[in-house]
C-alpha positions as CSV (number, residue, x, y, z in Angstrom):
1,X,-3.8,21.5,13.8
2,X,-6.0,20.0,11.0
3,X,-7.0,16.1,11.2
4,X,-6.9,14.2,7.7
5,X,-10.1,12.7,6.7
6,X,-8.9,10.5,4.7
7,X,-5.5,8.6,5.1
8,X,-3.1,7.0,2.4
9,X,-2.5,3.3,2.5
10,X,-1.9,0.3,0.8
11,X,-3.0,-2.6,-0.2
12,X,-1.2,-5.4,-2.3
13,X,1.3,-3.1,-4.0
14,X,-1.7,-0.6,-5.3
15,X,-2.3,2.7,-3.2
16,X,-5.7,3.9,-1.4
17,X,-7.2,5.8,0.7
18,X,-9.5,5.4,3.6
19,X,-11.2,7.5,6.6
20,X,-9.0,8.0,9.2
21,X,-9.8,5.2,11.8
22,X,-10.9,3.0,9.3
23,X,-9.9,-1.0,10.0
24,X,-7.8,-3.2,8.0
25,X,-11.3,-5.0,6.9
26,X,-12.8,-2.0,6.2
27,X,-9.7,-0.8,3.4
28,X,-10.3,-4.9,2.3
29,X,-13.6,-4.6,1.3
30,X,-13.3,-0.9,0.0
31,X,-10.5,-2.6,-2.9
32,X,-11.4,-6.1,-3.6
33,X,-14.9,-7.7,-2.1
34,X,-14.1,-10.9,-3.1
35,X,-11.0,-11.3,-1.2
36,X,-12.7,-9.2,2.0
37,X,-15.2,-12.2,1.8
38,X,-12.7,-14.7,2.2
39,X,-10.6,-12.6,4.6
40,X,-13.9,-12.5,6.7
41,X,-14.4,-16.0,6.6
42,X,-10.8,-17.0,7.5
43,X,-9.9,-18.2,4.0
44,X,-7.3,-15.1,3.4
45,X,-4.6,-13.8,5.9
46,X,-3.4,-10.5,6.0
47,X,0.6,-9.0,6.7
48,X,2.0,-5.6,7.3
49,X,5.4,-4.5,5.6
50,X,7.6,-6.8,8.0
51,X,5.1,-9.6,7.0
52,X,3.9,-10.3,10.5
53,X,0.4,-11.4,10.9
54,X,-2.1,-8.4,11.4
55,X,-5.8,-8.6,12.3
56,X,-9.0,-7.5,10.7
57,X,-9.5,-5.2,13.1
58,X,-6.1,-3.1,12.9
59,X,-6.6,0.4,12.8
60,X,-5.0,1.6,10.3
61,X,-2.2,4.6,10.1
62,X,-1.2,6.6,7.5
63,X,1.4,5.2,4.7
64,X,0.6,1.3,6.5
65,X,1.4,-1.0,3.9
66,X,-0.7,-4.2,3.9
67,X,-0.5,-7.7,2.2
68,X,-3.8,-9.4,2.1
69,X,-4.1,-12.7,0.3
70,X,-5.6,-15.9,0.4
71,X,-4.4,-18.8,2.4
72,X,-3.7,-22.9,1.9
73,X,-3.3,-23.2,5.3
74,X,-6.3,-23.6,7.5
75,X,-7.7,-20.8,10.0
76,X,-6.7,-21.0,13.6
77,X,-8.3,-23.2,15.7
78,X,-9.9,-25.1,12.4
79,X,-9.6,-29.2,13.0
80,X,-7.5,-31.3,10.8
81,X,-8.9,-33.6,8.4
């Protein structure tokens, strides 16, 4: 059996493709590095297809279809002004 080395995703409607056990942060700042910035920082969210929450570190599977954008509401944990 032969193991991809790369794996198709995507990210915000556009397609791409990343090494097999690459992270969700990892196909973020590959495609956009402004928006992996602010997804590092806690300023963007990400969702999967079914639009639940998914984390930066997700490992990612083949055909995963991701929704990373940035957030008006404030990171978890952050104090209210």
């Amino acid at each position: 059996m032969v193991t991809p080395t790369t794996i198709p995703v995507f990210l915000n409607g556009r397609p791409a493709r990343v090494p097999a056990g690459a992270t969700l942060a990892t196909l973020v700042a590959q495609e956009d590095p402004a928006l992996s910035a602010a997804f590092a920082a806690g300023d963007a969210r990400a969702t999967d297809a079914r639009d639940l929450p998914v984390a930066a570190d997700q490992v990612l599977s083949a055909g995963a279809i991701f929704r990373v954008f940035k957030s008006s509401r404030p990171a978890a944990g952050a104090a209210d002004a």
